[in-house]
N, C-alpha and C positions, 0 to 999 in steps of 0.2 A: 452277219447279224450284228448291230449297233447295240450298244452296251444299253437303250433305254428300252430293246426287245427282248432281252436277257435280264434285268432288272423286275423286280417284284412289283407289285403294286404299293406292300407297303415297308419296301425298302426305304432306308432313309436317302435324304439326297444329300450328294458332294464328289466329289472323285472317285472314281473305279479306276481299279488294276488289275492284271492279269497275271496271278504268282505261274512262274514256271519252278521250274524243279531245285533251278539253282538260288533260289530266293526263300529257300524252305532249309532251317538252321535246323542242329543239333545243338541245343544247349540242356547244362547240366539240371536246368527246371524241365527240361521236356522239350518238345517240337516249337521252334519260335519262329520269327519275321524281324525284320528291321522297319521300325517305324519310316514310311515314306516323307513323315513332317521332317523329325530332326533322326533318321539312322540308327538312336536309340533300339539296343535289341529288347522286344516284347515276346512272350510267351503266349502261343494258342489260346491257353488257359486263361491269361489276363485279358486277351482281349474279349476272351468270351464272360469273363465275369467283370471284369470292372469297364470293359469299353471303351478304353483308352490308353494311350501310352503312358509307361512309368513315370515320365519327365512331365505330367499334366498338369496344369494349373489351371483349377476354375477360376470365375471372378470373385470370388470369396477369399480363398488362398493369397490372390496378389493383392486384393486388398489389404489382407492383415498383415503381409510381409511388407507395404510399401509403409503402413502406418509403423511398422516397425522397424521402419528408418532405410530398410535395402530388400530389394527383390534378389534376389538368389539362384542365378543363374537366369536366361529367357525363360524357361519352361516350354511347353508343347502344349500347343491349341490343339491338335488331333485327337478326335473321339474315332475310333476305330473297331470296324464291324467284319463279322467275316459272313459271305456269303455263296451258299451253295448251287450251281445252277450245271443241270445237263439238258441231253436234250432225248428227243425220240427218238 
């Protein structure tokens, strides 16, 4: 099965992964992942409410930090979804 047959209709689009077992953390916030952008470890929980990696910068963010003389660190372009799929 090819990932755009197992994909939703109104999935969003960009890269798909397939978490196996040893890619699912124990952290002290609960069940996490390592962001696939920058590695950064995210919680189930964040990605399920904010959508994104901790290290995110939208383009508002970098804008006000470059008007304020330095970006701070790269930041992470990753918006980040989790998606449930079985089969019959």
């Amino acid at each position: 099965m090819t990932d755009s047959e197992t994909a939703s209709d109104d999935a969003p689009s960009g890269a798909r992964m397939t978490l196996g077992p040893d890619a699912i953390l124990k952290d002290r916030d609960g069940i996490a992942l390592d962001c696939p952008a920058c590695g950064t470890t995210v919680t189930v929980m964040q990605v399920i409410e904010d959508g994104h990696c901790p290290n995110y910068l939208d383009e508002d963010d970098v804008e006000v930090e470059e008007n304020a003389g330095e970006v701070q660190g790269s930041g992470c372009t990753a918006e980040l979804s989790l998606e449930l799929v079985w089969e019959d």
